[in-house]
N, C-alpha and C positions, 0 to 999 in steps of 0.2 A: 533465776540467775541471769546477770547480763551478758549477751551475747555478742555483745560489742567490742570491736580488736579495739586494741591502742596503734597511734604509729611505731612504736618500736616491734607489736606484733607484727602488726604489718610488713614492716620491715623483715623482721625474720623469717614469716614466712614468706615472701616472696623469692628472697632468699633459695631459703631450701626448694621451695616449688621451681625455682630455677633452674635448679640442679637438676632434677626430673626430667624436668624438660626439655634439659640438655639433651638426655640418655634418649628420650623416646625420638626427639627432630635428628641425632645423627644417624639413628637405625633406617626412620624413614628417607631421608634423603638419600646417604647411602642406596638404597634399592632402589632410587631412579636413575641414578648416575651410575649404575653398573654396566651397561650398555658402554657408554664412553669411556670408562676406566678399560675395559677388553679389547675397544680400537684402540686405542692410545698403547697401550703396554703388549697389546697384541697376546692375551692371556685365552689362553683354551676357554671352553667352557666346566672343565673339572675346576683349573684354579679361579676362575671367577668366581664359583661357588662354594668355596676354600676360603675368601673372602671373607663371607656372611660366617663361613662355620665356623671360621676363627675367633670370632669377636661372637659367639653363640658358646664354644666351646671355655674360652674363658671366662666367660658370666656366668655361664651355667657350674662351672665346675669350679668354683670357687666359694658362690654365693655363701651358701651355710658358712663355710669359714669363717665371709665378712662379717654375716651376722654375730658371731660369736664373738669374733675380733673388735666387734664395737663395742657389745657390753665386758670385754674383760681390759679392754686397752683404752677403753675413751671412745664416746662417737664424735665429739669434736675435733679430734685430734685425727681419726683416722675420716674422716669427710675430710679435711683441709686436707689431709696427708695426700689423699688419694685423687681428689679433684687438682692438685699440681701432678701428676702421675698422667691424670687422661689429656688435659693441655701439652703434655709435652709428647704424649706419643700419637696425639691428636693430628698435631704440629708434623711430626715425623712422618704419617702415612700422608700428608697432599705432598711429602717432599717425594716422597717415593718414586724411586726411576725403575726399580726392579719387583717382580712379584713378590720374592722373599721378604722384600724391604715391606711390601703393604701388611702382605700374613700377621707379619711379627709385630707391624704397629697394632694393626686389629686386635690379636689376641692381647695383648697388655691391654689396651683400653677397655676391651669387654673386663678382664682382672681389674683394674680400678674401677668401674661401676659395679661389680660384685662388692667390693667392700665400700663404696663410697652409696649406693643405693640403700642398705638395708641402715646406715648408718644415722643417713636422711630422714628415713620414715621415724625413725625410734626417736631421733630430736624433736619432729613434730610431736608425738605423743610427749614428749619431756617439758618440752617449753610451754604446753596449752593445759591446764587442770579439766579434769574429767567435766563433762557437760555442755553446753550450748557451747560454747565457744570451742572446745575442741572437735564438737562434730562439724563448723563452719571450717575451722582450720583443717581437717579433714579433706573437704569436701573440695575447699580451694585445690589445694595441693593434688590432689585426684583429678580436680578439671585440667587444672595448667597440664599437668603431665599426659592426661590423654590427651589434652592437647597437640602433644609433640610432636605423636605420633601419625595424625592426620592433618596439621600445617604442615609438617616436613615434608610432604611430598609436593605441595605446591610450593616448597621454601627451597626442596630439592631442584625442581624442573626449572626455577629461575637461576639459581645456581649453577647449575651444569650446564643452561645456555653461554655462560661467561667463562664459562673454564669447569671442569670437574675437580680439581684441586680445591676450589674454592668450597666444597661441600665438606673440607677439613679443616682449611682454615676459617670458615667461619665459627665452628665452635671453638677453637681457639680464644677467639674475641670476648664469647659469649661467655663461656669458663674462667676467663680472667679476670671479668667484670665479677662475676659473683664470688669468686674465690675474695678478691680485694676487699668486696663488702661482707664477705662471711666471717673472716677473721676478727673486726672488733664487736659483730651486731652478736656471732651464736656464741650460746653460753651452755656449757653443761653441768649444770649443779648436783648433780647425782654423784654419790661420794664412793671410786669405784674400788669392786670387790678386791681384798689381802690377794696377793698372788700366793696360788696354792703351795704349802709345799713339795716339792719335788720339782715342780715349774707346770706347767701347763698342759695339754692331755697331747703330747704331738702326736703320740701313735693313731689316735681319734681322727685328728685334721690331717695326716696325709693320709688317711685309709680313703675317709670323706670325700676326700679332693677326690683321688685317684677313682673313686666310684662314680662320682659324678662330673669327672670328665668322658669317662667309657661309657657313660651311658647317654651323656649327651652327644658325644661321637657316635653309638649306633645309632643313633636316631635319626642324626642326620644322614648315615649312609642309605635312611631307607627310602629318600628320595632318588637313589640309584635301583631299584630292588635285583638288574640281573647281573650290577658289578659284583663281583668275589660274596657272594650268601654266604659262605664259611667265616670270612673277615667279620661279617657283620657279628656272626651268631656270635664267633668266639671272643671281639668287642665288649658285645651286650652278660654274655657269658661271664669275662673278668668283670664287668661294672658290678654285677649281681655279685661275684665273691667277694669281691673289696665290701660292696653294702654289707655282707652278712660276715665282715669280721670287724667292722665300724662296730657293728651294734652287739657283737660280742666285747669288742674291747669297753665298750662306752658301759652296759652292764657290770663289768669287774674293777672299770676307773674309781676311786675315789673322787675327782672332780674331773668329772667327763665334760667333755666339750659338751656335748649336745644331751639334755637330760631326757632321757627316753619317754618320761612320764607328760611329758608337752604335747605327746601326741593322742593323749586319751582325751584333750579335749574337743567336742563332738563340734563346736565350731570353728576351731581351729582345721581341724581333716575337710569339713563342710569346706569352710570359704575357699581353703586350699586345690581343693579337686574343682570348683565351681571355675576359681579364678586360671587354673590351669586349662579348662575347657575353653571356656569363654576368651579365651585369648589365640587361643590352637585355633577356635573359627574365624575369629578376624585376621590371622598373621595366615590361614589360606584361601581365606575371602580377597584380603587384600593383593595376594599372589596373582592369582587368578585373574583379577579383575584390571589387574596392568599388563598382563599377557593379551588380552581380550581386548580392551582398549589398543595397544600400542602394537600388537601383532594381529588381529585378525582384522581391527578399523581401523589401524592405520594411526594413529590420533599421535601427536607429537608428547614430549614428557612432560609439559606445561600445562597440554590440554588434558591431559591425565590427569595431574597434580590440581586442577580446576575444579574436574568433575568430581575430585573429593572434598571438595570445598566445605560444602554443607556439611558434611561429617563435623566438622572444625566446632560447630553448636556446642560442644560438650563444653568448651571451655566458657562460654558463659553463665552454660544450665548448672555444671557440675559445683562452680560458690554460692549461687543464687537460691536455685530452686530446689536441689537436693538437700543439703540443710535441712530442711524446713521440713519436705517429704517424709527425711528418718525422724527426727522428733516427735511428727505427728504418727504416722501407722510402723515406724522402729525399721533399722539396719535389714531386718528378713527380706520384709514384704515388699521394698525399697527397689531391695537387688534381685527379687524374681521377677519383678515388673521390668528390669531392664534386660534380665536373659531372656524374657520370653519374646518383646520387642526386636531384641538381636535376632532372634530366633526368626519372626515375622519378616525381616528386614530379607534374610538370607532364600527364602522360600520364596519372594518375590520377586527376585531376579533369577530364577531358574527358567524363567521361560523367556529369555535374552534371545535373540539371533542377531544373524552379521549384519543388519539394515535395521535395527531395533531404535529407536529414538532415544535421546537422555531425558527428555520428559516422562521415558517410562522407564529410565534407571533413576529419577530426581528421587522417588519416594523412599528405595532402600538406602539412598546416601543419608537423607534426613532422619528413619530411623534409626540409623546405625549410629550417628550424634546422638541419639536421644537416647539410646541403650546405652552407649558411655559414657553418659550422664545420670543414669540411676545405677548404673552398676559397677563402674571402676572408681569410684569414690566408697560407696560401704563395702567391695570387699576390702578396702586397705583397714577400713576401721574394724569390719569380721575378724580380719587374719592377724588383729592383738586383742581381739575383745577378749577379757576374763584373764589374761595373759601379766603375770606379775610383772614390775618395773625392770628386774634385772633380766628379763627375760625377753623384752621387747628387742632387742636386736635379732637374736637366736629367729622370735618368730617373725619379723620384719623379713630376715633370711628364710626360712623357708616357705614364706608367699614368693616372694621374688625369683624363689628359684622354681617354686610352682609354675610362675608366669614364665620365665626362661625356656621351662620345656616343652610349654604347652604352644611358644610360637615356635619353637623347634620341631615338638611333632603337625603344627597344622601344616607348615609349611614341605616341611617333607613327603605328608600326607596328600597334600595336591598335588605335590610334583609328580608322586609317584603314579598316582591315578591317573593325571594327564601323559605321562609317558607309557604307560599301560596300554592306552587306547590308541594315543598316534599310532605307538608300533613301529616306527618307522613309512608312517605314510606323511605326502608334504602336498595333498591338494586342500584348498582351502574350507572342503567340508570334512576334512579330517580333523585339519583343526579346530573347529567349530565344536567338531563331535568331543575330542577332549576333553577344549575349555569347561564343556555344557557338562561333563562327567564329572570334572575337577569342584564345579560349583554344588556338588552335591556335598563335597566334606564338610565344610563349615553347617550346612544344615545338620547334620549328622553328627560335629561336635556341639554346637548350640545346643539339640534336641538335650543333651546330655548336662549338659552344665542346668539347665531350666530343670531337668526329671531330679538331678540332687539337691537341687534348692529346695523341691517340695518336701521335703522329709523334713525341712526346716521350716518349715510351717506349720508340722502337725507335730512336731516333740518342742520340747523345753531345752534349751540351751544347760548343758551341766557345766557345774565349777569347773573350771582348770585346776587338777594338782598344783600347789603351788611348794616352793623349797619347803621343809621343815624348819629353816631358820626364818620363812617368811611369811610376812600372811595370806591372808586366803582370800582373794579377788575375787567375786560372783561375776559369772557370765552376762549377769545382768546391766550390770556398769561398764559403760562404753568407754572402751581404751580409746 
């Protein structure tokens, strides 16, 4: 089969891959210009970190919704909906003069990338026919968007030199531009499902919500571990009871949001827990490694955002080379070769100190591009493979919300480690001592994303259930 886009492919997916991109360069920037947002508004260090949880809390506690929101309402219609949603309160956090003003733009645009991200991913499978060309359209869209996440930090550091506001109105810019071009290029041909009768599962979707915001709020509290432990548990405590009356209610639904039986597929759980791992060690990899830079050497936000330069490789390797890699030895083999590289990458900066040279951190930045180039491109293809048409939103949403948690827990997970050890001490081999304990997470959820991938090497991928009114997609056939 030809593997060759046309321009109007091209078009669209660059497109949607834009949108992507969008999501991953404001997270990153954002986290260089948090330093200047704190002088500037003069914000604690609790609400500065209120910041990040707000726009965590509404992605994370949304997502599943979005995903379902696309296949029962349109993904074209809720991507365009929702990308005018993040431009405009995009817009509203650089205006922001007060903390409440930032919170509340944060948490809305984390909520429109909850349903504007899973929305994304599900047009890409829609628009490209199963084979060569959708594993390349795949592949792209996975590079661009890792991308984002490691140019944003040198797109941040130049950013914030000119002003910190400017790290919100540029995606303004950016968003505008693809929104203008999305409305006549994306099309959704998929003819979507009779609205059930009764209307739709609300009880399912606020249970949902409400679960998975309580649980992405204890998560982040555990980057505090000796503020209020009662708060947290009894937090985590409601997330778990909301879970376990979603999934009673979703059992007794007639037309449940969320069909419980999409979880018995063995790569769907797989890519899911893999992608939540492997992201929980770069989002405490990369914590870490700006505290370490910019507080123990001193290194300015530019020369930070520099030294991740090389990381940035993914975005060439991820349309190029990966492609080509899954075709030849398949999605598995693809994506353990990149957790176990992450893996590698993480283990070799553990023996960092405060006089340590960048010629001996160059080699973990270069594997860490090359690990998200064989591996954040097949898990997005993992997390629909076997996965029927009507259902590619649903699982689009639960990768995404996978990856949601898993920088939620890596992140909290460093913090927490590094505050553990300070203690409260403030000489400079205290903090050393930290950082160099902090850098042990990411080894530690690496190890883990790489040890479930193998069980994917030694069993056979089973069918996905698929509806009874649908047919029956083999795991084999690359969504």
């Amino acid at each position: 089969m030809d593997e060759r886009l046309g321009a109007r492919d091209w078009a669209v997916l660059l497109v949607l891959a834009g949108a992507v991109f969008l999501e991953g360069i404001d997270i990153a920037m954002l986290n260089v210009a948090l330093p200047s947002i704190r002088a500037d508004l003069g914000l604690s260090t609790g609400m500065l970190s209120g910041v990040v949880s707000a726009y965590v809390l509404g992605y994370g506690g949304f997502m599943l919704l979005g995903g379902r929101a696309a296949d029962l309402l349109g993904r074209r219609r809720m991507f365009l909906f929702w990308m005018g949603v993040f431009i405009v309160f995009s817009g509203l956090g650089g205006f922001a003069t007060e903390a409440w003003m930032l919170l509340m733009a944060r948490f809305v645009t984390g909520v429109a990338s909850a349903f504007m991200a899973p929305a994304g991913l599900a047009l890409v499978a829609g628009n490209f026919p199963r084979g060569p060309r959708r594993t390349k359209a795949f592949g792209i869209y996975a590079g661009v968007g890792a991308g984002g996440f490691s140019l944003g930090l040198v797109v941040g550091g130049l950013l914030t030199s000119l002003g910190w506001r400017w790290v919100f109105f540029a995606p303004v810019a950016l968003s505008a531009v693809i929104l203008l071009a999305a409305i006549p290029l994306i099309k959704d041909e998929r003819v979507l499902p009779k609205r059930p009768k009764g209307g739709f599962d609300l009880a399912g979707a606020f249970s949902v919500t409400g679960a998975m915001l309580l649980l992405v709020y204890g998560v982040v509290r555990l980057e505090h571990p000796g503020d209020g432990v009662w708060v947290t548990v009894f937090t985590f405590g409601g997330g778990l009871a909301f879970l376990a009356a979603f999934v009673a209610i979703e059992r007794r639904a007639s037309h449940p949001l969320v069909r419980l039986g999409i979880l018995r597929s063995v790569p769907l759980v797989r890519s899911n827990l893999s992608a939540l791992l492997f992201m929980a060690s770069f989002a405490g990899f990369q914590f870490m490694v700006t505290i370490y830079l910019q507080e123990v050497r001193g290194w300015s936000t530019v020369q930070t955002g520099l030294a991740m330069l090389v990381a940035g490789i993914d975005v060439v390797l991820s349309p190029t080379v990966t492609p080509r890699l899954v075709d030849r030895f398949g999605t598995v083999r693809v994506l353990f070769g990149g957790l176990v590289l992450g893996l590698v990458a993480y283990l070799l900066f553990l023996p960092i100190g405060p006089d340590t040279t960048y010629a001996l951190m160059f080699p973990t930045m270069l594997l860490l591009g090359l690990a998200f180039s064989l591996a954040y491109g097949p898990l997005t293809m993992a997390g629909t493979e076997g996965i029927h048409e009507d259902e590619h939103g649903l699982a689009s949403g639960l990768l995404y919300t996978a990856i949601q948690f898993g920088m939620a827990l890596g992140l909290s997970a460093a913090t927490a480690v590094q505050v553990a050890v300070l203690a409260g001490r403030t000489s400079d081999g205290a903090r050393m001592d930290a950082v160099s304990a902090g850098f042990l997470v990411p080894v530690v959820l690496a190890a883990g994303a790489a040890l479930i991938m193998v069980f994917g090497l030694r069993t056979r991928d089973a069918a996905t259930p698929a509806p009874e009114s649908a047919p029956v997609v083999t795991a084999s056939e690359r969504v």
